[in-house]
C-alpha positions in Angstrom: 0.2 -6.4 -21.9 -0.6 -9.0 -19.4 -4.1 -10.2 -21.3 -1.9 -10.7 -24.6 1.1 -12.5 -22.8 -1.5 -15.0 -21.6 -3.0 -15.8 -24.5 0.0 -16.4 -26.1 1.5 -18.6 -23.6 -2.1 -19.9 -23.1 -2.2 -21.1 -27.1 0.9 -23.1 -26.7 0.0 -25.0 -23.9 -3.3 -25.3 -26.2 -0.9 -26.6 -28.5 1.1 -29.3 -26.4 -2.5 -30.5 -24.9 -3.9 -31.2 -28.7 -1.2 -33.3 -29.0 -1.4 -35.3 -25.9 -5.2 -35.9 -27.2 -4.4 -37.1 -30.6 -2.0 -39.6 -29.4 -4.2 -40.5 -26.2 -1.6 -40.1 -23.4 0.1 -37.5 -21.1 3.4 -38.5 -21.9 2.6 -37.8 -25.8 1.6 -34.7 -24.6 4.8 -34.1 -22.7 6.5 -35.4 -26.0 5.0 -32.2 -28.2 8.0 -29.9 -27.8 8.0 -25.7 -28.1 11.1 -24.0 -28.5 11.4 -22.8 -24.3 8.9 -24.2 -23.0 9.2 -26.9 -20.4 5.7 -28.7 -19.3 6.8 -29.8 -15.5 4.5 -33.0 -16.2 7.3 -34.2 -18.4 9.6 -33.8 -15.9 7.8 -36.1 -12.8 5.7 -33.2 -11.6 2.1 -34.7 -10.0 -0.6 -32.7 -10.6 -2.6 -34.9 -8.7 -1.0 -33.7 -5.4 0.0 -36.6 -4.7 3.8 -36.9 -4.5 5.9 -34.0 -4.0 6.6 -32.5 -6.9 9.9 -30.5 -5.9 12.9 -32.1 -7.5 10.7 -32.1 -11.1 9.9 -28.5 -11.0 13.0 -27.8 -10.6 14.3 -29.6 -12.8 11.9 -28.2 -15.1 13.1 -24.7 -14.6 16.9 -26.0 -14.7 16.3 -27.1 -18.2 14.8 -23.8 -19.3 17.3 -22.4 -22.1 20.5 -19.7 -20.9 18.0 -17.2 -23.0 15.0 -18.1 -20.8 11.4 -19.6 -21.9 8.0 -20.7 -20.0 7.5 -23.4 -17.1 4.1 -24.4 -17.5 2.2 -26.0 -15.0 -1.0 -27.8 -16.6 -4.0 -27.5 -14.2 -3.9 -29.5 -11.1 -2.4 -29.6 -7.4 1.4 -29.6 -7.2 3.0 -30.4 -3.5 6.1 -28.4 -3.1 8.2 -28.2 0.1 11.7 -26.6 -0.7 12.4 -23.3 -2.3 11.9 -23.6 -6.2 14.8 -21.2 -7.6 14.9 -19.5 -11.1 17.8 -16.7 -11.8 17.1 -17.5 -15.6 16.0 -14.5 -17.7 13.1 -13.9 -18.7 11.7 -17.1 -17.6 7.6 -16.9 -17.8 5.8 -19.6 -15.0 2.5 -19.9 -16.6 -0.8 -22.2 -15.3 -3.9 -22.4 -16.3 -5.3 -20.0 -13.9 -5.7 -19.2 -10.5 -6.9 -22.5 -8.1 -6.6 -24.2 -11.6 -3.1 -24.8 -11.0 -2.5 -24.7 -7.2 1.3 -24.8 -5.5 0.6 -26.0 -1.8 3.7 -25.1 -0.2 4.9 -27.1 2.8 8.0 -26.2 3.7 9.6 -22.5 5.6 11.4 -19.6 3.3 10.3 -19.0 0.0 8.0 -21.5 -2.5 9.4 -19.7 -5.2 12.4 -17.5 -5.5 12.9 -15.9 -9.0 15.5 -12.9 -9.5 18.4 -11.7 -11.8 21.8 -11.5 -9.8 23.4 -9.5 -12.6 23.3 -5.6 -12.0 21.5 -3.9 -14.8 24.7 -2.3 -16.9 25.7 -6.3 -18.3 22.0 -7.5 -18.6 21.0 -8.2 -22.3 17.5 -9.6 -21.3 14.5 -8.6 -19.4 11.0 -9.4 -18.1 9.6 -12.5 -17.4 6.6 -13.2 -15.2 4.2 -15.7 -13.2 0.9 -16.0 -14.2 -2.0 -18.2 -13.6 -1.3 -19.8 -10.4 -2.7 -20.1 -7.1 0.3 -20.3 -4.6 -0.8 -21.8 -1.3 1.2 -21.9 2.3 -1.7 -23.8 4.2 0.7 -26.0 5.4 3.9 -23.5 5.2 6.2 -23.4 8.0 6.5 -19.5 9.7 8.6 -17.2 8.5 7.6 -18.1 4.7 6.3 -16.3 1.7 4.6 -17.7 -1.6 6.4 -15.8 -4.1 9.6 -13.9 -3.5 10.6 -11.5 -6.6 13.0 -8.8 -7.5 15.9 -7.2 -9.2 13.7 -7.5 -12.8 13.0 -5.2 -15.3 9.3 -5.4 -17.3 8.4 -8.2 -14.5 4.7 -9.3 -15.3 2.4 -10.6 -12.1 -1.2 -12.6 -12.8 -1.1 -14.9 -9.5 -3.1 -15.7 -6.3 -1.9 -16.0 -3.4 -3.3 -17.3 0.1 -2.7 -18.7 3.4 0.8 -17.3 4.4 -0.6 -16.7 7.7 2.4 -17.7 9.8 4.8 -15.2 11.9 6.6 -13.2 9.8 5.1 -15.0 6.9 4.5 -12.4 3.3 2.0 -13.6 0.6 4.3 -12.0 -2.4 7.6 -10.1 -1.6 8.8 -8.3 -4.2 12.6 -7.6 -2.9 15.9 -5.9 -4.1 19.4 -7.7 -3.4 20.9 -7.1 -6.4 19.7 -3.6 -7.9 16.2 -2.5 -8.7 12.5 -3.5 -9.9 11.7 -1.5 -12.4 8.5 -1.3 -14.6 6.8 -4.4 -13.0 3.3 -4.6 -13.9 0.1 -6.6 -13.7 -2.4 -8.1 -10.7 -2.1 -9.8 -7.8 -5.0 -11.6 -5.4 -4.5 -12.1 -1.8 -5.7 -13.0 1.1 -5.1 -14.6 5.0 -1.8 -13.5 5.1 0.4 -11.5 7.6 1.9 -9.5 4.8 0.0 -9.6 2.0 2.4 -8.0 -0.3 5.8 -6.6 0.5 8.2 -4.0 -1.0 11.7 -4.3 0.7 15.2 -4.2 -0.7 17.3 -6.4 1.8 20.8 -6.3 -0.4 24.0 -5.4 1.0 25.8 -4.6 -2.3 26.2 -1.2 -3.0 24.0 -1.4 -6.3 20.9 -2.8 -4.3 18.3 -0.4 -4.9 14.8 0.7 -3.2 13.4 1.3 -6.8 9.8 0.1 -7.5 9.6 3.0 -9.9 7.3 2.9 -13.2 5.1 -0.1 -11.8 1.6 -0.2 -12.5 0.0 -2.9 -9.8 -3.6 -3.3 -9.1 -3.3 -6.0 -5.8 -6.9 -7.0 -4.3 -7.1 -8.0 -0.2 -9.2 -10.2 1.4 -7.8 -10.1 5.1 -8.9 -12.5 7.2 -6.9 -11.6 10.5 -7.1 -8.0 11.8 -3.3 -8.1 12.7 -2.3 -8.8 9.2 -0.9 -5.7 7.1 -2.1 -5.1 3.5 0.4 -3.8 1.8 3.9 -3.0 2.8 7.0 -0.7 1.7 10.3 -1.2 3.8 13.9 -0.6 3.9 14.3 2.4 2.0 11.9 0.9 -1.2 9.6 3.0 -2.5 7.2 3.8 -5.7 7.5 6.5 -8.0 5.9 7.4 -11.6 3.5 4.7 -11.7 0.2 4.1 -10.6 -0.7 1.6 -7.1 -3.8 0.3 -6.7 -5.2 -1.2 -3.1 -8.7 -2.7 -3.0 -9.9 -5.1 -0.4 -12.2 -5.8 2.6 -10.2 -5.9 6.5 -11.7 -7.2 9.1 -11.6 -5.7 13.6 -10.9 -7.4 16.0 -12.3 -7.7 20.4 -8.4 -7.0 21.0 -6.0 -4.9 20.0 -4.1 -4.6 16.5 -1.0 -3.0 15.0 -2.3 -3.3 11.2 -2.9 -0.8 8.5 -4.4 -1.2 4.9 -0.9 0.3 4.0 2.3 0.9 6.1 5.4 2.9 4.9 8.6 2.2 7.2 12.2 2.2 7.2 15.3 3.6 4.6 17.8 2.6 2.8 21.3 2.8 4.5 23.9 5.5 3.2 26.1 4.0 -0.2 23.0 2.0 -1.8 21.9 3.1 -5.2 18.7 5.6 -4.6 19.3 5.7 -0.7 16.6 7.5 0.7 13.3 6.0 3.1 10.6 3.8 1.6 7.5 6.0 0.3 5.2 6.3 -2.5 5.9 9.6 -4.8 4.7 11.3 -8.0 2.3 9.0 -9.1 -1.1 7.3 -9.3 -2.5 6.1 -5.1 -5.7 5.0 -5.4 -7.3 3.0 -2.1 -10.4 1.8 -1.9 -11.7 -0.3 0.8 -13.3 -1.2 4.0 -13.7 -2.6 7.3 -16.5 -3.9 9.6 -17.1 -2.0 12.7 -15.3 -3.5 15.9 -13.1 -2.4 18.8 -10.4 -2.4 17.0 -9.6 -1.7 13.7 -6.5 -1.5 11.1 -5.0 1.7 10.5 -5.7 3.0 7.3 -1.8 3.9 6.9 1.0 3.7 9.1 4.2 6.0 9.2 7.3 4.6 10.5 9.2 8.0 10.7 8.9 11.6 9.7 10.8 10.7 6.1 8.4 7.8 5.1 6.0 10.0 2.9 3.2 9.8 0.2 4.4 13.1 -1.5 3.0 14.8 -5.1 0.6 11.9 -5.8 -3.1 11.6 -6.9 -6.2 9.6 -7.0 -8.5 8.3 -4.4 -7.9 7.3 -0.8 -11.4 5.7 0.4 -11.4 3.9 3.9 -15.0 3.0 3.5 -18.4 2.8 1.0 -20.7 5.8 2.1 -20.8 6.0 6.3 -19.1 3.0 6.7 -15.6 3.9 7.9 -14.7 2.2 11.0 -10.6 2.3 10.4 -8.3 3.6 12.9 -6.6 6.7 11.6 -3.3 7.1 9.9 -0.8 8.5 12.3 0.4 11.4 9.6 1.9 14.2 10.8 2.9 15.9 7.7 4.0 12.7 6.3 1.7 13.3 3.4 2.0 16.3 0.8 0.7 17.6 -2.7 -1.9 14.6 -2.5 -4.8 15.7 -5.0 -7.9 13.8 -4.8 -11.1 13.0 -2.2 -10.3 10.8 0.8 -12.9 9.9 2.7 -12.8 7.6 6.2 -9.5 9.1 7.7 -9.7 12.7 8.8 -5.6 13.2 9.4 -5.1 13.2 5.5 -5.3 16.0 3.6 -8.5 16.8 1.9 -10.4 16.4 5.1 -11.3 18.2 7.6 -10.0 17.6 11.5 -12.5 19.3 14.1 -11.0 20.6 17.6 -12.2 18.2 20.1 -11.7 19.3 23.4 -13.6 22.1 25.6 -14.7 25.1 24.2 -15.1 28.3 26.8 -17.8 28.3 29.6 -21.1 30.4 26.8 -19.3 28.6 23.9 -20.3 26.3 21.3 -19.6 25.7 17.8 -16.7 24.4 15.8 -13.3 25.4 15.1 -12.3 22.9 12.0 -8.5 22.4 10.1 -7.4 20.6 7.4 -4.2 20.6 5.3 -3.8 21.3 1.9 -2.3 19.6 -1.3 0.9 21.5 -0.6 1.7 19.7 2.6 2.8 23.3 4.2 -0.2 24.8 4.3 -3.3 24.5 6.4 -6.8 25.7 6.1 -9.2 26.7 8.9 -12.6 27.6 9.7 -14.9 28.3 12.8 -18.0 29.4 13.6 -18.7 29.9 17.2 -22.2 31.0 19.3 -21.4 32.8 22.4 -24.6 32.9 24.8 -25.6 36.2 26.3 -24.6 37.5 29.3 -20.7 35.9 28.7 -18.0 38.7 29.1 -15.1 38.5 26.2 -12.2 40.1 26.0 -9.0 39.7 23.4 -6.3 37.0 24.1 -9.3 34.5 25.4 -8.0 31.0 24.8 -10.7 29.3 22.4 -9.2 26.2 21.8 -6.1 24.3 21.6 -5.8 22.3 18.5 -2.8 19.6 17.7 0.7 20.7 17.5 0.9 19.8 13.9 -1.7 23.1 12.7 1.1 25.4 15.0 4.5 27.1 14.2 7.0 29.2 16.2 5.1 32.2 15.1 1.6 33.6 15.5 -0.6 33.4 12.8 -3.6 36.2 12.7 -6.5 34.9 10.7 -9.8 37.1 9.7 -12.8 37.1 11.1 -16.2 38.4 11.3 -18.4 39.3 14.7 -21.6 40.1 15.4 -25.0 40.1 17.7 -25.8 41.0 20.8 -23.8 43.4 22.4 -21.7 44.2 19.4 -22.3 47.4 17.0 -23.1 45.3 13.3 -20.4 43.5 12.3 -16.8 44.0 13.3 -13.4 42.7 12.6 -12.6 40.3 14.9 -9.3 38.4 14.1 -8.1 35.0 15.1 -4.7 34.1 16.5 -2.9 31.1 16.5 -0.1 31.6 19.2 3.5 29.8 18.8 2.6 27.9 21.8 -0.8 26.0 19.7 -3.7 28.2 21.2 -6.4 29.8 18.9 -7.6 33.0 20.3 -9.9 35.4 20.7 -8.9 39.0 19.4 -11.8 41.0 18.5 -13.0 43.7 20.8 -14.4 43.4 24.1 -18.2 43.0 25.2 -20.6 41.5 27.7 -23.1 39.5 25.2 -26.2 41.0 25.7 -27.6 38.2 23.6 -26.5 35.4 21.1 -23.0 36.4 19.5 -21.8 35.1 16.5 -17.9 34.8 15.6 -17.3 32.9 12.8 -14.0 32.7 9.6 -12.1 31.2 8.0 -8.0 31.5 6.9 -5.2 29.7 5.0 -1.9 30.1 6.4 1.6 28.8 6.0 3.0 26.6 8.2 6.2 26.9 7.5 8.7 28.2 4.2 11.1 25.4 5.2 
């Protein structure tokens, strides 16, 4: 578990720093060595951020053993402007905790790029992990990303990460070039960046992989920009048999933004291991968060394509705390299936329910309401409409017109009950959803004498497909 890992890495630094204060100096602290574990202090590191610190953490991590160990970064403020590079397995960075032990990255690409280039059939080790450290790209170029992760099995995250706020910049991208992330777990804090935290497989070798499957990540938002995205799966990676979850606060904007709390885009080209689009399926999605009101506002998730799904999951999606939901709303259409749980804030995702908008006829009022269901095929509707005396109906009256998305190539009669004025007690007055997406009247015909009342409510299939 990630609490134990820490405090068993934690006592060992506990363990060289005793010894620095018994003989009275750092480099008798340096001097107390643990089987793998390489103190970058010993090495040159400053942890007064004064001198770049580069060349001695990497040196520190070059040193690590062939069967891995920890890189430990005592508390402090370590300047960093090239790439720090670990394919060592499984090799643990561990601070003190985060803005206790700070890396303020000045340079473009990656602050730190850990991975294993072996594919998974010849590894004999796993895991690994960064904890306890604050990674910071104040002063990073664009284009850059704090932590940059993948192809590890049991990976462990416990890490901050800020300021990444460049073009094309990510906070922590956890990538495939090699073959797949499996099983990674733990916690990650992040905020004023343009990606906060990316899933993406960007390797050409035909074992590269979009698998994220098994994680169990809990990743916290502050985001400062309202153009920045929260979190991100591309290029065919996607999540499966674990649990996600998003919590943060987004902010609007006076102009117009592209953002969402949680985008889903792209696929994994034919002869990859696990080809298929990047999504989240069968597993824990749990969202909670929410956004000022403003002109404009994230979207609460963003579709790249018809394949790019959230399929057979569960848990909460919550755009908001009580009436606050001022999000834009997701662009799904059908894009989300089998999802069991409340959502609240976003009225395209199932579970909620999506009023008709537009005109109603001349002596109308009322609502006619749909919503889809868990299976992603089916949707549910309801209406309850006042028709004012003296209005002449008749069947095949055009109600309403409703999105494309509730209608299939067939017509779909739906029950319902009339009565009032002008009609003898109640009658059976269907519902019919035409082919072409209009809900009509077909019930009998009448001149409302007074107040008539036509009100039901129907599940029906879109398609069997």
């Amino acid at each position: 578990m990630l609490a134990g890992t820490a405090t068993g890495l934690l006592a060992g630094a506990g363990a060289v720093a005793a010894g620095g204060a018994a003989s009275g100096s750092r480099a008798a602290a340096a001097s107390v060595s643990t089987p793998g574990w390489i103190n970058v202090v010993s090495y040159g590191a400053d942890p007064s951020g004064g001198a770049d610190s580069t060349s001695a953490i990497q040196a520190a991590i070059t040193a690590l053993p062939a069967t891995g160990g920890v890189v430990y970064l005592p508390a402090g403020t370590y300047q960093v402007s090239n790439t720090l590079t670990c394919t060592k397995v499984p090799a643990y960075f561990l601070g003190d905790g985060a803005w206790a032990t700070v890396l303020a990255f000045s340079g473009t690409g990656d602050c730190v790029r850990v991975y294993d280039p072996t594919t998974y059939s010849s590894r004999t080790r796993y895991s690994g992990g960064f904890c306890g450290i604050t990674v910071d790209g104040k002063n990073a170029g664009a284009g850059s990303a704090g932590l940059h992760a993948g192809d590890l099995f049991q990976y462990e995250l416990d890490m901050t990460v800020q300021n990444f706020s460049g073009t094309g910049s990510i906070g922590v991208h956890l990538d495939n070039a090699y073959y797949w992330t499996e099983q990674l777990h733990g916690r990650i804090y992040t905020q004023n960046c343009e990606s906060h935290v990316v899933f993406d497989c960007t390797g050409t070798a035909a074992t590269s992989s979009g698998s994220f499957e098994r994680c169990d990540l809990d990743i916290y938002i502050d985001h400062w920009s309202a153009n920045d995205d929260g979190v991100v799966f591309t290029n065919g990676a996607y999540t499966g048999n674990g649990s996600l979850r998003i919590r943060g606060n987004f902010s609007s904007s006076t102009s117009a933004v592209s953002s969402a709390v949680l985008r889903l885009t792209g696929s994994l080209p034919s002869g990859h291991d696990y080809s298929g689009s990047s999504g989240v399926i069968n597993g824990l999605l749990d969202i909670g968060v929410e956004c000022g009101s403003g002109a404009n506002t994230p979207r609460t998730i963003a579709f790249g394509a018809a394949a790019n799904a959230i399929w057979d999951c569960y848990g909460a999606l919550n755009f908001g705390v009580g009436s606050d939901t001022n999000f834009a709303q997701s662009n799904n259409n059908g894009n989300v299936g089998g999802f069991r749980g409340p959502v609240l804030g976003d009225v395209t995702l199932p579970g909620s329910w999506i009023p008709y908008d537009g005109s109603l006829p001349s002596g109308w009022t009322g609502h006619v309401n749909f919503r889809f269901l868990p299976t992603g095929n089916e949707v549910m509707v309801s209406w309850a409409l006042d028709i004012a005396g003296g209005t002449a109906v008749s069947p095949g009256l055009v109600v309403a017109a409703p999105a494309s998305k509730f209608c299939y190539t067939d017509n779909k009669h739906l029950p319902g009950d009339i009565s009032g004025g002008g009609v003898s007690g109640h009658q059976y007055a269907p519902a019919v959803l035409t082919a072409a997406g209009n809900f009509q009247y077909e019930g009998p015909s009448f001149t409302a004498s007074s107040t008539v009342w036509w009100y039901g409510q129907a599940i029906y299939t879109l398609s069997v497909g």
